[in-house]
N, C-alpha and C positions, 0 to 999 in steps of 0.2 A: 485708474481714476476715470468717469467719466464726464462728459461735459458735453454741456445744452446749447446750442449752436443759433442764432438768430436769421431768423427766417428771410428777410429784410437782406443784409449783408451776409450773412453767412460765415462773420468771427464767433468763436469762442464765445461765452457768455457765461458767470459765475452765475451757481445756482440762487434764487430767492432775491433774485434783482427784479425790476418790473420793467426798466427800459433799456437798451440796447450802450453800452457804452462808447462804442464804434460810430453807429448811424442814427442814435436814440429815439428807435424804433419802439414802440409799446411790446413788451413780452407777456405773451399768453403762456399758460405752463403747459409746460410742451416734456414728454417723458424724456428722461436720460440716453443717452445711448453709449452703449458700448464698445470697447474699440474690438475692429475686426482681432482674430489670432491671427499672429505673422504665417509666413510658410515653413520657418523655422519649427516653430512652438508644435504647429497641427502635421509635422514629419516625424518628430520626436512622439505624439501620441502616436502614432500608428506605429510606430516601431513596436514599444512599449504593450499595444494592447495586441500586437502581430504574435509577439514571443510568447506571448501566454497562452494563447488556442491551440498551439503544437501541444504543448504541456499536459493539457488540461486533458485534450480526447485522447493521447496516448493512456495517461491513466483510466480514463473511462474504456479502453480497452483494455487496459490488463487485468483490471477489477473481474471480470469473467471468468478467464482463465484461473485467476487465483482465488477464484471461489470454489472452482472445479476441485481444485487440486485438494484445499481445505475437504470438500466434502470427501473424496475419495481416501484420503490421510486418517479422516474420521470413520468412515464407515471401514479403516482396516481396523485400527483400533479398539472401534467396539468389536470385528469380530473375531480378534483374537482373546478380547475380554470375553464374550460369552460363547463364540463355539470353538475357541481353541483347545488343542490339548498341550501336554506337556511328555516332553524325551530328552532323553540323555543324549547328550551331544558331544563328540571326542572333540579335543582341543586341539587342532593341529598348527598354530602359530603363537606366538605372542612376542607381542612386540610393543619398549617405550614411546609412548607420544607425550613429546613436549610440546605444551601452550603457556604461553604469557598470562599467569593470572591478572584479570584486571587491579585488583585491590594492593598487590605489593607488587607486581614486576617481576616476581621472580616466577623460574620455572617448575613446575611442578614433578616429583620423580615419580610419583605415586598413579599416574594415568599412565593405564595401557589398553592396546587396542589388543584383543582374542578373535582369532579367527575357528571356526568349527565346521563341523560337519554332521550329520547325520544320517539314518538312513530309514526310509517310508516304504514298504511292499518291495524294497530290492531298488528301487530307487535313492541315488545320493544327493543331498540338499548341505549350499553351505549358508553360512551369516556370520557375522561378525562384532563383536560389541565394545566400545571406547567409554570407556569411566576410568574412575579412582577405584584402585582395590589397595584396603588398605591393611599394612599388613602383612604383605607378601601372598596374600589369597591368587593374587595374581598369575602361580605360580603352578595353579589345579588343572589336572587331565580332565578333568571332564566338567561338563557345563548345563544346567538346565534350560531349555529352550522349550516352548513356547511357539507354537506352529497353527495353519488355517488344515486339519483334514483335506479339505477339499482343494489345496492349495499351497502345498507345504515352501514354496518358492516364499510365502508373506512367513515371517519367523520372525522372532529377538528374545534375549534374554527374559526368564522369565522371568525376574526381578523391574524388568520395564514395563512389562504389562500393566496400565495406570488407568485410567477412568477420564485420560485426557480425549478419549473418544468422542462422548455426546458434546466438550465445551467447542473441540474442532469442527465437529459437524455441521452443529448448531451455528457458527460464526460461520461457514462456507453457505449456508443456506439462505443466512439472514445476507449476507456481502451478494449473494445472488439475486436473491429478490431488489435488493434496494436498486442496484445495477441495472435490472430488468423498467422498475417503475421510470428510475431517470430517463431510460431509453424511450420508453412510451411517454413520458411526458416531455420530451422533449421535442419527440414526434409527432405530438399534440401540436405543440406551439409552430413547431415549421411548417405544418399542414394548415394552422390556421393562416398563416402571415401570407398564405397564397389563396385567399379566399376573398 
C-alpha cells in the first residue's frame, strides 16, 4: 500500500484530501511513495536469483560439448551410409537382455544383445548389437555388419545403418552455432557495460 506523508507534520495522509488531518496544513499533490523491501524480502531475492546463474552457464557449457558429440555421431552415420562396406561377421556371444517395457511393465524375452567379430586384411574387429530378434533369429552364426574401410573399429549391424546421419549432424551444427552466437552476444553486452 502506499501512502502520501504531509510535509508540515509529517503523519500519514489519505490519498485526494487537500488538507492535513493532523496539522491541516494545505496539501499540494505530492507523488506516492513506496515502502522500502525489508532485508528479509531483498535476501530471499538474491537467493533465488543466486541459484539460477550456477544453472544457467553450466548449460551454456555443455551445449558445446554436446554439439561436438552430435556432430561426430552424425558424420559416422553418414559414413557408414555412403562409404561403408558390408562382411560377414561370426557370432561369438549371445546373450538375454531384459528391459522394462515402458507401456506394460513387463519384461521382454525377445531382446538379446550378439556379440561378433570379424576380420579386415588379417586384422580382427569386434561389435556388438542389442534388439528384438524375433522369432528365435536370435540364434544365427553369423551376422551382417556394416564397417568404415578406412576404419573398421566404426561398425553395426547392417540392418542399423538408417539415414539418421544428416538429421544428427544437422542438429550438432545448428546446437553449435546458436551456442556460438549466445556466446558473442553476450560478449557484446559485457564489453558494452564497460564502456
Amino acid at each position: 500500500m502506499c501512502y502520501v506523508y504531509c510535509i508540515n507534520c509529517g503523519n500519514p495522509i489519505k490519498e485526494n484530501v487537500f488538507f492535513c488531518a493532523s496539522c491541516g496544513a494545505a496539501i499540494n499533490a505530492l507523488p506516492p511513495t513506496a515502502p522500502s523491501p525489508s532485508p528479509i524480502t531483498m535476501q530471499m531475492t538474491n537467493r533465488n536469483t543466486a541459484g539460477k546463474a550456477p544453472k544457467k552457464k553450466m548449460m551454456d557449457y555443455l551445449m558445446v560439448p554436446i554439439a561436438i558429440l552430435l556432430i561426430l555421431m552424425g558424420t559416422g552415420y553418414m559414413a557408414l551410409m555412403l562409404a561403408g562396406r558390408t562382411v560377414t561377421a561370426q557370432v561369438t556371444d549371445c546373450e538375454q537382455v531384459l528391459y522394462v517395457n515402458n507401456d506394460t511393465s513387463t519384461r521382454n524375452p525377445s531382446r538379446y544383445k550378439l556379440e561378433y567379430q570379424f576380420s579386415i586384411n588379417g586384422e580382427r574387429y569386434t561389435g556388438s548389437v542389442t534388439r528384438v530378434f524375433s522369432g528365435g533369429s536370435h540364434m544365427r552364426q553369423t551376422i551382417s555388419v556394416h564397417y568404415l574401410p578406412f576404419w573398421p573399429h566404426i561398425n553395426t549391424e547392417e540392418r542399423d545403418v538408417n539415414p539418421a546421419g544428416p538429421v544428427t549432424l544437422g542438429t550438432g551444427i545448428l546446437m553449435l552455432i546458436l551456442s556460438v552466437k549466445k556466446k558473442l552476444r553476450n560478449k557484446g553486452h559485457g564489453d558494452q557495460q564497460f564502456l
